[in-house]
CHARMM internal coordinates of N, CA and C (Angstrom, degrees):
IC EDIT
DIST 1 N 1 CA 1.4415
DIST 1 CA 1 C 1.5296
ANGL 1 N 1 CA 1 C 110.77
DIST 1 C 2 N 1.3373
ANGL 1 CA 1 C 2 N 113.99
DIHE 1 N 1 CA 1 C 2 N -57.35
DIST 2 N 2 CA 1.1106
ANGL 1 C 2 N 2 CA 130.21
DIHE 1 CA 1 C 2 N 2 CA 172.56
DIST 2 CA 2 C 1.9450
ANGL 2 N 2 CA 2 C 116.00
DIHE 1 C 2 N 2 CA 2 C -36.58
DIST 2 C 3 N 1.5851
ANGL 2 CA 2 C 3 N 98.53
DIHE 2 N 2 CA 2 C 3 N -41.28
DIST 3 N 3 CA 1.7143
ANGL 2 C 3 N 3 CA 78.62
DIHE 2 CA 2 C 3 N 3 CA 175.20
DIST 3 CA 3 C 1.6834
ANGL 3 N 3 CA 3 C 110.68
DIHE 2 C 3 N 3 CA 3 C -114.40
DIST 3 C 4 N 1.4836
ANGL 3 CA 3 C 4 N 113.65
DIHE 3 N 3 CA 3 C 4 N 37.72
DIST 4 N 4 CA 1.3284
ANGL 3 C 4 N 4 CA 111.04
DIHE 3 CA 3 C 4 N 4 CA 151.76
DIST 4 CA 4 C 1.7709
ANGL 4 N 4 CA 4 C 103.81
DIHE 3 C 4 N 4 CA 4 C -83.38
DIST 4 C 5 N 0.6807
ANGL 4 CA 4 C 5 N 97.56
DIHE 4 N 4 CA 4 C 5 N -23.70
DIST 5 N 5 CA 2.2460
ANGL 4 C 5 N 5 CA 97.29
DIHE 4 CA 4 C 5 N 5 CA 176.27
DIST 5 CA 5 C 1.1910
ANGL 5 N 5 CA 5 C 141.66
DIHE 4 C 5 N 5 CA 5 C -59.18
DIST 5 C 6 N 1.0241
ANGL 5 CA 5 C 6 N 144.37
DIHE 5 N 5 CA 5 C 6 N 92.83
DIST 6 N 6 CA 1.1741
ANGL 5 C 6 N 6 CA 134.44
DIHE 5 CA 5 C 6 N 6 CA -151.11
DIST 6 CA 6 C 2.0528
ANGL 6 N 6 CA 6 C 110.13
DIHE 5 C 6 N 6 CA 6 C -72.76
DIST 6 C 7 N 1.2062
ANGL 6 CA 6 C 7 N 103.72
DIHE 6 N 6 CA 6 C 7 N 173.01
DIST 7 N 7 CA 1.7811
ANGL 6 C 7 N 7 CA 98.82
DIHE 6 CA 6 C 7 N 7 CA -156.87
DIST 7 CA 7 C 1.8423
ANGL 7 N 7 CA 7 C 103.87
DIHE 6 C 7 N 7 CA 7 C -66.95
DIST 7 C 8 N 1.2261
ANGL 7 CA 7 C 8 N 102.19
DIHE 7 N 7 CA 7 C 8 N -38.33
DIST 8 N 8 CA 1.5500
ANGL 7 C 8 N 8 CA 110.55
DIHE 7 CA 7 C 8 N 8 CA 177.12
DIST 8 CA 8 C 1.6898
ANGL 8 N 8 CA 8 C 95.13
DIHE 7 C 8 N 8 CA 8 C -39.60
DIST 8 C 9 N 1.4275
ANGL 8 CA 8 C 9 N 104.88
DIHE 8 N 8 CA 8 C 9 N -70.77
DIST 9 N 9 CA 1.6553
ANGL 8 C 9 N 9 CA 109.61
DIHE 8 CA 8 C 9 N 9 CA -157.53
DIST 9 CA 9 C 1.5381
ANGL 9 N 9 CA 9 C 116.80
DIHE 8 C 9 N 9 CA 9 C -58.55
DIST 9 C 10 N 1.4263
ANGL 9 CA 9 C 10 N 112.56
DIHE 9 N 9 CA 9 C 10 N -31.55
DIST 10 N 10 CA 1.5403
ANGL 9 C 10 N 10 CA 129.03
DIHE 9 CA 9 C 10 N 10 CA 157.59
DIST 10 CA 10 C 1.5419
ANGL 10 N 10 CA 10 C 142.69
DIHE 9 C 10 N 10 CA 10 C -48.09
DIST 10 C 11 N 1.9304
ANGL 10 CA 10 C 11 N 92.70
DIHE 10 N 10 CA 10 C 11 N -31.53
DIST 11 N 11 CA 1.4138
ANGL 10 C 11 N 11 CA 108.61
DIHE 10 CA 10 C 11 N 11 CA 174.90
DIST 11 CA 11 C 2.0075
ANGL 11 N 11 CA 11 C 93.95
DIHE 10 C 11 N 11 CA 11 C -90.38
DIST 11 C 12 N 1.0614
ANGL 11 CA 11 C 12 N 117.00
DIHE 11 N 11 CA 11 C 12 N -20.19
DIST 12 N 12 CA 1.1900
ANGL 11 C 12 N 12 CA 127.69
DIHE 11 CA 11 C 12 N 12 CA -179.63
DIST 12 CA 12 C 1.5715
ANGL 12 N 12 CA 12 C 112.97
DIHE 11 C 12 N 12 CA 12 C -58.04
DIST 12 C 13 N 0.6918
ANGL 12 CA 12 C 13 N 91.39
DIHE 12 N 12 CA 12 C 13 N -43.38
DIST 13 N 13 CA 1.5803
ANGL 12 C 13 N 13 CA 118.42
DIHE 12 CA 12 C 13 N 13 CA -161.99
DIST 13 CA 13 C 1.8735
ANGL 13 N 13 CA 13 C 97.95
DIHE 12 C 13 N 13 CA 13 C -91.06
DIST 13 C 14 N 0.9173
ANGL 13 CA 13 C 14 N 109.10
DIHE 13 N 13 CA 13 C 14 N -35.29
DIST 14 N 14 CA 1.8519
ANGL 13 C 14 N 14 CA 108.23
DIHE 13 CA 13 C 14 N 14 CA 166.23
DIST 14 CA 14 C 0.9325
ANGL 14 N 14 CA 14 C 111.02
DIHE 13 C 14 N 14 CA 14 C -98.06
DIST 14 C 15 N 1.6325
ANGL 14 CA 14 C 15 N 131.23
DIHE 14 N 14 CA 14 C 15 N -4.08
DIST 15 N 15 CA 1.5694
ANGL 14 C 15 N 15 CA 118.71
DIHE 14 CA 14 C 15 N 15 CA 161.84
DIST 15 CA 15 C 1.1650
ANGL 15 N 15 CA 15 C 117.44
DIHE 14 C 15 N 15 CA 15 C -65.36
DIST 15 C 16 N 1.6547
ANGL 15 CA 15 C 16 N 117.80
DIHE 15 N 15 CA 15 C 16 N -45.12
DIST 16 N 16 CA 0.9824
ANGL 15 C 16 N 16 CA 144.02
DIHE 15 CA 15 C 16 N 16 CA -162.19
DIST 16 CA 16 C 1.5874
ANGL 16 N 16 CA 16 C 110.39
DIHE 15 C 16 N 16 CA 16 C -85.29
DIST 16 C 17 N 1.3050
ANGL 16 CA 16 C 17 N 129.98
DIHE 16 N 16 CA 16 C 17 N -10.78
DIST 17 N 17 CA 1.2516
ANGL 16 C 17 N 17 CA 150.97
DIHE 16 CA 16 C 17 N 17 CA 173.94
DIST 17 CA 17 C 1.6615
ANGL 17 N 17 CA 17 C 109.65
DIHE 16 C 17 N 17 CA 17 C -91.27
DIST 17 C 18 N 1.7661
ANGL 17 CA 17 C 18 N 127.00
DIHE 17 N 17 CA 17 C 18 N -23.37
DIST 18 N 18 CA 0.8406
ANGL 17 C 18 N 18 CA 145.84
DIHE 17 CA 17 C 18 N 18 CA -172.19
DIST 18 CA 18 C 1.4888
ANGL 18 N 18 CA 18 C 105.07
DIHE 17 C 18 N 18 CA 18 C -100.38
DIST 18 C 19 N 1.3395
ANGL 18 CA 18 C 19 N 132.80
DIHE 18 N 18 CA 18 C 19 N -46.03
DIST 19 N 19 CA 1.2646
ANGL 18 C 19 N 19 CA 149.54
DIHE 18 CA 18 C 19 N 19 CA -175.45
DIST 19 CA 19 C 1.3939
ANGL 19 N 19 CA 19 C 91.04
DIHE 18 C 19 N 19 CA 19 C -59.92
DIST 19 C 20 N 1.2427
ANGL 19 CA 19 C 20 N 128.63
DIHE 19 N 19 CA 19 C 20 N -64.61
DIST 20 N 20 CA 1.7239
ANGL 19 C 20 N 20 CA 153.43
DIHE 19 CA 19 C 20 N 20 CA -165.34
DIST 20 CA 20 C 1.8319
ANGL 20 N 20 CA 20 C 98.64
DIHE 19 C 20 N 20 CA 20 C -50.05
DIST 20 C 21 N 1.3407
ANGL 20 CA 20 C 21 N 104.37
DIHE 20 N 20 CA 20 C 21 N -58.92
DIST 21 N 21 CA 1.9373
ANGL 20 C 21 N 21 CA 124.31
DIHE 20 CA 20 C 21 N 21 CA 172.41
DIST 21 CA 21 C 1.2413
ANGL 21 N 21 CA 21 C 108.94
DIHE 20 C 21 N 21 CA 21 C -52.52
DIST 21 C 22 N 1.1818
ANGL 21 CA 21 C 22 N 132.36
DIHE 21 N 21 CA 21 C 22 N -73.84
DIST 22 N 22 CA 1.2824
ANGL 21 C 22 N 22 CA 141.84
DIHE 21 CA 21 C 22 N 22 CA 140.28
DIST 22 CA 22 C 1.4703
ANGL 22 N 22 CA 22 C 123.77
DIHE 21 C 22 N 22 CA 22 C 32.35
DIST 22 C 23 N 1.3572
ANGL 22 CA 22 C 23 N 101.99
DIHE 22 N 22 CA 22 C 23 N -82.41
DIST 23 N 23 CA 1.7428
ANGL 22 C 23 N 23 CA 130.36
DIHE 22 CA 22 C 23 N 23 CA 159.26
DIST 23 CA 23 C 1.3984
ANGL 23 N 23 CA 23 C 121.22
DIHE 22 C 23 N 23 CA 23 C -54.20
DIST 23 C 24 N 1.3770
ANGL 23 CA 23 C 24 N 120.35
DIHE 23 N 23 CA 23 C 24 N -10.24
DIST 24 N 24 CA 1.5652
ANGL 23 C 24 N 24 CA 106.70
DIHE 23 CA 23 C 24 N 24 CA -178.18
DIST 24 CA 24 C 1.6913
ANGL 24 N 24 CA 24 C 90.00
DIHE 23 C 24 N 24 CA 24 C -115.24
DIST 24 C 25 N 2.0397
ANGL 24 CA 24 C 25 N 80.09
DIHE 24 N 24 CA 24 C 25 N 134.19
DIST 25 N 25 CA 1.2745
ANGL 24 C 25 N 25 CA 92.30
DIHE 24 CA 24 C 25 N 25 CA 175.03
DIST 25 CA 25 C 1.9148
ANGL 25 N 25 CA 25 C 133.07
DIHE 24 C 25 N 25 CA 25 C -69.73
DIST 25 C 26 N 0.6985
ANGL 25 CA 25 C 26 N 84.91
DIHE 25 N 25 CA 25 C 26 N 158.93
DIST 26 N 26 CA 1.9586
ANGL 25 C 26 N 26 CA 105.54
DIHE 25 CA 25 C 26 N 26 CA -177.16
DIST 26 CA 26 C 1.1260
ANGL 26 N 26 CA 26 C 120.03
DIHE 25 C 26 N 26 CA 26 C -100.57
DIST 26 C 27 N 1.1865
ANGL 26 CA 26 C 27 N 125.17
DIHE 26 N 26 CA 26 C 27 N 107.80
DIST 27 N 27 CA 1.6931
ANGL 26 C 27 N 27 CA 130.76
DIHE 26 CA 26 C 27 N 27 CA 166.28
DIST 27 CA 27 C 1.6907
ANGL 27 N 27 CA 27 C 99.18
DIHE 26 C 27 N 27 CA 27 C -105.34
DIST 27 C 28 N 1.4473
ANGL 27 CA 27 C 28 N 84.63
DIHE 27 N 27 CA 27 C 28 N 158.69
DIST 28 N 28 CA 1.7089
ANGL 27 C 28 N 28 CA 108.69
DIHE 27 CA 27 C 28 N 28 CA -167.81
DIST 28 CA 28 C 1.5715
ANGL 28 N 28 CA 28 C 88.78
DIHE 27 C 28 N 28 CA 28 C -69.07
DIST 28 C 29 N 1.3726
ANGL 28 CA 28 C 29 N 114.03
DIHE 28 N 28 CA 28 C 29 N 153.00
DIST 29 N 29 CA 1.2562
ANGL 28 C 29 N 29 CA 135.59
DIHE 28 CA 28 C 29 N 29 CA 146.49
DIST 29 CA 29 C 1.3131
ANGL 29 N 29 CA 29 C 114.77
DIHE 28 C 29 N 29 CA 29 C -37.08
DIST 29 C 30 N 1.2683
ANGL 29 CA 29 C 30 N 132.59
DIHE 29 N 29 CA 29 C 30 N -59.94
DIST 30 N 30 CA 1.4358
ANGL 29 C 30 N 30 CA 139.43
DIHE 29 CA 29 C 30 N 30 CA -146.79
DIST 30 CA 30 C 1.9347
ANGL 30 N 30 CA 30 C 88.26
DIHE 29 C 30 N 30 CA 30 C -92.82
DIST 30 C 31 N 0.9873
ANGL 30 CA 30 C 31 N 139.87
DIHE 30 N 30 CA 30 C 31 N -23.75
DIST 31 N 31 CA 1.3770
ANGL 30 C 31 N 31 CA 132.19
DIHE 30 CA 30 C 31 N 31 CA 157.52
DIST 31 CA 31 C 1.3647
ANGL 31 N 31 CA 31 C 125.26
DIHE 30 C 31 N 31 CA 31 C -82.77
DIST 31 C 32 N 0.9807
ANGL 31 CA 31 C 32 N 138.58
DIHE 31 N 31 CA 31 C 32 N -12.96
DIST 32 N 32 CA 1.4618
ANGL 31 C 32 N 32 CA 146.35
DIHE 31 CA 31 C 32 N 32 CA -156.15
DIST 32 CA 32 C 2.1168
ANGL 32 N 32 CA 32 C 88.99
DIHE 31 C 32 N 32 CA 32 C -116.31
DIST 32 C 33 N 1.4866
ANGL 32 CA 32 C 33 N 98.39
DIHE 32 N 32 CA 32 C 33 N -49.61
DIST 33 N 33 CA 1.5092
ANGL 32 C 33 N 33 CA 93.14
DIHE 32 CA 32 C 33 N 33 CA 178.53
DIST 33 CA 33 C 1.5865
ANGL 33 N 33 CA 33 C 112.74
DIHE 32 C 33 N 33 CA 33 C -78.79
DIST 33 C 34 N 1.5025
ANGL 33 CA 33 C 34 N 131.29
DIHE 33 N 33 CA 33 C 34 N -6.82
DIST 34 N 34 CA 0.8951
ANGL 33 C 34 N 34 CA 132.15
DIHE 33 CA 33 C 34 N 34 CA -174.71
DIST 34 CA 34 C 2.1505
ANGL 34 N 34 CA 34 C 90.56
DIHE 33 C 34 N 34 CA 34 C -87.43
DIST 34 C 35 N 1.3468
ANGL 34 CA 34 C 35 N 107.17
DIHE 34 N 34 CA 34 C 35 N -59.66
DIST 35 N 35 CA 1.7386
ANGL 34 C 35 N 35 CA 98.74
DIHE 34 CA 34 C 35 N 35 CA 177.84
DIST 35 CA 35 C 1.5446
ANGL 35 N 35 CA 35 C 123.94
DIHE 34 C 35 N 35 CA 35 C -67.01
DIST 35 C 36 N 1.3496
ANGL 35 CA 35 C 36 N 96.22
DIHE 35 N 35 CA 35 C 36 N 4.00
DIST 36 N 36 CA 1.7365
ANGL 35 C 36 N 36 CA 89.05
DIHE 35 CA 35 C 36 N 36 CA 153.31
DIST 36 CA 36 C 1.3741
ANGL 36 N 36 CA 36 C 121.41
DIHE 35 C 36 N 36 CA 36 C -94.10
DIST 36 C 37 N 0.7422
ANGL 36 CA 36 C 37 N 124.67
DIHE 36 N 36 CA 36 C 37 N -46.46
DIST 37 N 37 CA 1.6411
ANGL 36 C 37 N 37 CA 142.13
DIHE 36 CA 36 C 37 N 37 CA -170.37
DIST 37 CA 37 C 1.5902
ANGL 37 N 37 CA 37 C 101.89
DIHE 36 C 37 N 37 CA 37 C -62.13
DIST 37 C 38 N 1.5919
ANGL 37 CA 37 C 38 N 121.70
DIHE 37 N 37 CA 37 C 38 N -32.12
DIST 38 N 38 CA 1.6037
ANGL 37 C 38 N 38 CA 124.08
DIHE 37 CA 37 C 38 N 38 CA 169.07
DIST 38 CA 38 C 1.7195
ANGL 38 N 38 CA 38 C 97.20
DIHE 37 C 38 N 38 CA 38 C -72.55
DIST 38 C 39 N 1.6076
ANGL 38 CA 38 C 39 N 133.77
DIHE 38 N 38 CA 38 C 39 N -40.82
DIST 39 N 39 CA 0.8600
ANGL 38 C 39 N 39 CA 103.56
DIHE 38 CA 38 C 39 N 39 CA -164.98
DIST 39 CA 39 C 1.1609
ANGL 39 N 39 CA 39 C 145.07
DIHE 38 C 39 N 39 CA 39 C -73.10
DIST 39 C 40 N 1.9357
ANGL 39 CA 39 C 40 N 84.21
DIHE 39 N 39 CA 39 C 40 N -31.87
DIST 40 N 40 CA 1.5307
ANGL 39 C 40 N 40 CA 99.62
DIHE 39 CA 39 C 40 N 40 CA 159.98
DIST 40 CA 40 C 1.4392
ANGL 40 N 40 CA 40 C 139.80
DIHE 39 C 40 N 40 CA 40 C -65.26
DIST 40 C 41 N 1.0146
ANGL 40 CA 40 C 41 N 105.03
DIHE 40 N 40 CA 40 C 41 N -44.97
DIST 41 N 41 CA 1.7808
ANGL 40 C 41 N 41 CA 103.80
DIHE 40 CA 40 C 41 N 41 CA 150.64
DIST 41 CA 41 C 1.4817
ANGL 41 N 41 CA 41 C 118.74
DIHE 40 C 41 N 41 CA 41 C -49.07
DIST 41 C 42 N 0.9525
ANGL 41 CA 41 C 42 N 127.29
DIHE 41 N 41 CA 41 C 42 N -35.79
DIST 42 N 42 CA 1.5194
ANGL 41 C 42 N 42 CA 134.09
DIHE 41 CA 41 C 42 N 42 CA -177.38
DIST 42 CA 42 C 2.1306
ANGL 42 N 42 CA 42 C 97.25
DIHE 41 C 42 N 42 CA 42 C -71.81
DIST 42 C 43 N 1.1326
ANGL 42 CA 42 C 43 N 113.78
DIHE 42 N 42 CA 42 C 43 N -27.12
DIST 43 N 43 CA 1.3958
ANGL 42 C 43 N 43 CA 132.42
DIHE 42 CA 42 C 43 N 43 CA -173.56
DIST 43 CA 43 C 1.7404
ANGL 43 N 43 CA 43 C 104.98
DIHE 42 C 43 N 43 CA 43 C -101.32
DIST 43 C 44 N 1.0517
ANGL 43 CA 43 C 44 N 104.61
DIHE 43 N 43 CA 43 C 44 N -26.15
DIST 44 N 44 CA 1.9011
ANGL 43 C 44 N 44 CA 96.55
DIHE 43 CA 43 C 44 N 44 CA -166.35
DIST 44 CA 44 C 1.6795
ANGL 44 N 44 CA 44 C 96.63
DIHE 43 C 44 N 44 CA 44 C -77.83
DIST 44 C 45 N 1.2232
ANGL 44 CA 44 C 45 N 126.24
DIHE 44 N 44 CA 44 C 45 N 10.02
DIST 45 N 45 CA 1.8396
ANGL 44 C 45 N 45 CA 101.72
DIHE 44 CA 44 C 45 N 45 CA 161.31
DIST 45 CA 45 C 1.8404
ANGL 45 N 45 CA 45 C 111.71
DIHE 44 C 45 N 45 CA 45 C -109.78
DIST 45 C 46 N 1.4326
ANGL 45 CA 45 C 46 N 86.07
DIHE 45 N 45 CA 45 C 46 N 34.14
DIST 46 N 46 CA 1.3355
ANGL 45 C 46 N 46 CA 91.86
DIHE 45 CA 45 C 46 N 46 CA -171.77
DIST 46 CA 46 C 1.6398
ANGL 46 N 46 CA 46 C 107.81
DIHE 45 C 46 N 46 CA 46 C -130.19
DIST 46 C 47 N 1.4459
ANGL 46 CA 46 C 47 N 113.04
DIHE 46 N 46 CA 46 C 47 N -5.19
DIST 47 N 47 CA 1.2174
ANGL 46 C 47 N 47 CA 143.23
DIHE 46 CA 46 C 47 N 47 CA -167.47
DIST 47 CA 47 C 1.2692
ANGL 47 N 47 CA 47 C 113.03
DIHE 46 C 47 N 47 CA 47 C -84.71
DIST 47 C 48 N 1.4164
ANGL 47 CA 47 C 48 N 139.17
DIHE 47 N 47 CA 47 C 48 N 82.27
DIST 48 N 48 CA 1.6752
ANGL 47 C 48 N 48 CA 133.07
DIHE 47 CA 47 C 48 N 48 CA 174.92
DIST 48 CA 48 C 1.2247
ANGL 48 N 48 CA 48 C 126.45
DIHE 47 C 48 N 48 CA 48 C -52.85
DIST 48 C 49 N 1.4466
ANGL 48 CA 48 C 49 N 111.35
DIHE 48 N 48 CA 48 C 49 N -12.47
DIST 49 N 49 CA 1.4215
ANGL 48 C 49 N 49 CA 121.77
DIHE 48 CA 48 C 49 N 49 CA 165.15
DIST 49 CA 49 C 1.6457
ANGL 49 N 49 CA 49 C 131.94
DIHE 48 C 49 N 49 CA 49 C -77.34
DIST 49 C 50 N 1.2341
ANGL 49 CA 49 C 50 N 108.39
DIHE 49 N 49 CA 49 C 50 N -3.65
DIST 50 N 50 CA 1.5852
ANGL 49 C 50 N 50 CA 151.25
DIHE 49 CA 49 C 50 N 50 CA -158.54
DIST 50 CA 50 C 1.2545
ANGL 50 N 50 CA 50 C 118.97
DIHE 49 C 50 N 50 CA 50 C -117.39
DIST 50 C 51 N 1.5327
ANGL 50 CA 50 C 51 N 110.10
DIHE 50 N 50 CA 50 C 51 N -57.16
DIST 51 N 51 CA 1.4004
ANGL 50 C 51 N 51 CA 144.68
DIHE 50 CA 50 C 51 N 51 CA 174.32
DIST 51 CA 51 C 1.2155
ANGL 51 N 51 CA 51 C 124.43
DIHE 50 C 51 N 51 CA 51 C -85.94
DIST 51 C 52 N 1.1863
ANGL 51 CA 51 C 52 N 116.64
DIHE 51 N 51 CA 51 C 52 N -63.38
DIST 52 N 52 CA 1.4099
ANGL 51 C 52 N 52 CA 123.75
DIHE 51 CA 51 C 52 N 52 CA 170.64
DIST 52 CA 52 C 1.8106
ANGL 52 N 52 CA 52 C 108.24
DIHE 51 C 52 N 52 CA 52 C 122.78
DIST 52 C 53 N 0.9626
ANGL 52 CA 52 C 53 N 124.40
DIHE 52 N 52 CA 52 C 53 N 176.14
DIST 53 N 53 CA 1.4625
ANGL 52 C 53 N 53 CA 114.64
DIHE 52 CA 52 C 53 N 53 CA 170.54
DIST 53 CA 53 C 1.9041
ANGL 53 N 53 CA 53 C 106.96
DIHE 52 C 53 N 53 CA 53 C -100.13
DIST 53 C 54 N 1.2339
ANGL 53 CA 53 C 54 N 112.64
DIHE 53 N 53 CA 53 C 54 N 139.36
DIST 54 N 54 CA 1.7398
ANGL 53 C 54 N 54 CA 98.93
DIHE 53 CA 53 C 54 N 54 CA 157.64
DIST 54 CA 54 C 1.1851
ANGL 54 N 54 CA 54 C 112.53
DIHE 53 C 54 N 54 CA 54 C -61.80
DIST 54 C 55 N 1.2237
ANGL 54 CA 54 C 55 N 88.92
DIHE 54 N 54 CA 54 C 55 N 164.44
DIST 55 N 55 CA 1.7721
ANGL 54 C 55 N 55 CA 108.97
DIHE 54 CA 54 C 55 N 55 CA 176.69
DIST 55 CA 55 C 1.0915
ANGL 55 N 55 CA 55 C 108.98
DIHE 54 C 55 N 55 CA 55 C -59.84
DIST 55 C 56 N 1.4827
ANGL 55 CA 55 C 56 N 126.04
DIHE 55 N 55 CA 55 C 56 N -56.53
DIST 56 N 56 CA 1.5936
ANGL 55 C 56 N 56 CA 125.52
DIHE 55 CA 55 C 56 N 56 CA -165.04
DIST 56 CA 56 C 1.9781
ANGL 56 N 56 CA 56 C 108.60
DIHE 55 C 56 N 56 CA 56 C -69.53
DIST 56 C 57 N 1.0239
ANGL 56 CA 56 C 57 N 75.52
DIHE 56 N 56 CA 56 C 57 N -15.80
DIST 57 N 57 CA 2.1361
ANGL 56 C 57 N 57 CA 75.32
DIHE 56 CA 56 C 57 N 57 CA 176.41
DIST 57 CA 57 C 1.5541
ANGL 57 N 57 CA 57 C 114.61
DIHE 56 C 57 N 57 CA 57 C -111.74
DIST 57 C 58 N 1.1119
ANGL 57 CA 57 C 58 N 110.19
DIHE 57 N 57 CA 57 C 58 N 13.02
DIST 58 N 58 CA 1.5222
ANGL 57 C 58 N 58 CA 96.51
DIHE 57 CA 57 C 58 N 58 CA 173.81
DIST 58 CA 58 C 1.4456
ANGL 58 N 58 CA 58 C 99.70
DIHE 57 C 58 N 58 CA 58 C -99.71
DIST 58 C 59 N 1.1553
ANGL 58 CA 58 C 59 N 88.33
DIHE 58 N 58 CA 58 C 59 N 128.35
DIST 59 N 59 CA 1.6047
ANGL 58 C 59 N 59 CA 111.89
DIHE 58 CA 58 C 59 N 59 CA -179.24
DIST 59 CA 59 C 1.7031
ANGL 59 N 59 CA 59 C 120.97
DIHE 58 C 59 N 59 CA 59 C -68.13
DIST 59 C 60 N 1.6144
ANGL 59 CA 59 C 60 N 102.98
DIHE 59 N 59 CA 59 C 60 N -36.01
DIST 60 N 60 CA 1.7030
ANGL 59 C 60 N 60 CA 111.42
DIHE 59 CA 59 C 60 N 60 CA 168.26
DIST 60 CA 60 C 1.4964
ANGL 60 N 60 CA 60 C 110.34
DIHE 59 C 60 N 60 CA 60 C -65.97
DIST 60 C 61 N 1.1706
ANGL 60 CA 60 C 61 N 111.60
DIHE 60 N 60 CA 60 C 61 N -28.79
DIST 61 N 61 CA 1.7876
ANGL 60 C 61 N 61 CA 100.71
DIHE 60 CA 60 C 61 N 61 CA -165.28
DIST 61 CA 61 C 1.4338
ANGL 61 N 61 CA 61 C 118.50
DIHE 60 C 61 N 61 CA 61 C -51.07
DIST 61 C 62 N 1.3082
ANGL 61 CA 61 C 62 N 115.95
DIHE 61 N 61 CA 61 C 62 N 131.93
DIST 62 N 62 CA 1.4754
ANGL 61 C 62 N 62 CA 106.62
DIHE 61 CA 61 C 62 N 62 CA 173.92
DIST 62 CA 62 C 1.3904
ANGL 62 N 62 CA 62 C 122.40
DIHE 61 C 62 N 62 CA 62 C -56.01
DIST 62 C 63 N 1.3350
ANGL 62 CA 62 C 63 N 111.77
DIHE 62 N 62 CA 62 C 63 N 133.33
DIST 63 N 63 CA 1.6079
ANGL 62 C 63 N 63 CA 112.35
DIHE 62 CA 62 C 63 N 63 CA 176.75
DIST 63 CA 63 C 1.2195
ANGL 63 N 63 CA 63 C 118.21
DIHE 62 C 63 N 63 CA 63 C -83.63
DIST 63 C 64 N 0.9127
ANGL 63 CA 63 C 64 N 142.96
DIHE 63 N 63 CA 63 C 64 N -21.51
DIST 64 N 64 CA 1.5830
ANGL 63 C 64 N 64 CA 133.95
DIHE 63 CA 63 C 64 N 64 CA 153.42
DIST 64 CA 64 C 2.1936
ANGL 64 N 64 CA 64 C 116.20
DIHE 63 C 64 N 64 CA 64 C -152.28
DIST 64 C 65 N 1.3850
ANGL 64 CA 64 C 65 N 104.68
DIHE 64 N 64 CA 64 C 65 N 148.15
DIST 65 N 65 CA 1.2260
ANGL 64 C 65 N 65 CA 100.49
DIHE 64 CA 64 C 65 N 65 CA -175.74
DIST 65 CA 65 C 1.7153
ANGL 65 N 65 CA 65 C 120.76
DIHE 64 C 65 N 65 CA 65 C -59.20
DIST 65 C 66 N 1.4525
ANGL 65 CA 65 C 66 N 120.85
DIHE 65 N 65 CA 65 C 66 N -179.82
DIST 66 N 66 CA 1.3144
ANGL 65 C 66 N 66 CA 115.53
DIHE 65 CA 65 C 66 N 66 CA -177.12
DIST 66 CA 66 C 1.4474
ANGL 66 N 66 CA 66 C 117.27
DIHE 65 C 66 N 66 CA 66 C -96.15
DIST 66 C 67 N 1.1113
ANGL 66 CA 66 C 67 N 125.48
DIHE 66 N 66 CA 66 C 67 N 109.84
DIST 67 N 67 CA 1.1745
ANGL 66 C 67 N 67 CA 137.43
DIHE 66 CA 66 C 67 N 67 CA 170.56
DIST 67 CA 67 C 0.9891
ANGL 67 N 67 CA 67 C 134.22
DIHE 66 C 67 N 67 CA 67 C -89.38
DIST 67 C 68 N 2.1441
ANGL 67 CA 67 C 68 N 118.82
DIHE 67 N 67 CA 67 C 68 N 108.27
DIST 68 N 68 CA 1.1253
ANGL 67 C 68 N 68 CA 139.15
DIHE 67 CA 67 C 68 N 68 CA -161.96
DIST 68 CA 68 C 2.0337
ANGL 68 N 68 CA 68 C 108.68
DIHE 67 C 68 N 68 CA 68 C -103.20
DIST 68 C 69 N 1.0672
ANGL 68 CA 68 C 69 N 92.04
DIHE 68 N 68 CA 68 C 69 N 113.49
DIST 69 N 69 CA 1.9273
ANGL 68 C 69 N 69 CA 89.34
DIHE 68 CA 68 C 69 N 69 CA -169.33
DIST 69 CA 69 C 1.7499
ANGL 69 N 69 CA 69 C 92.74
DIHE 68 C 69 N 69 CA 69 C -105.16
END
COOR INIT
IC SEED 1 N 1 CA 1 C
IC BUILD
């Protein structure tokens, strides 16, 4: 689609994509990285990667050993 357009209509089209950017607001880095870092901690006892899975819910665990008669 993009190269049926000629360059006028293209820069058009990223002005207007820029105008659009423009409008969304901006928070500082140092706040936005500060409310992630609470959330995840606020989230890491909830984390199985962290935690681990119990025994009775892990779904990989072998259910019983191999038995050779």
């Amino acid at each position: 689609m993009a190269q049926d357009l000629s360059e006028k209509e293209l820069l058009k089209m990223e002005v207007e994509q820029l105008k659009k950017e423009v409008r969304n607001p901006r928070v500082p880095v140092s706040k936005t990285g500060k409310e992630i870092k609470e959330y995840v901690e606020a989230q890491a006892g909830n984390d199985p990667l962290l935690r681990g899975i119990p025994e009775d819910k892990n779904p990989f665990k072998e259910k019983s050993g191999c038995v050779i008669s």
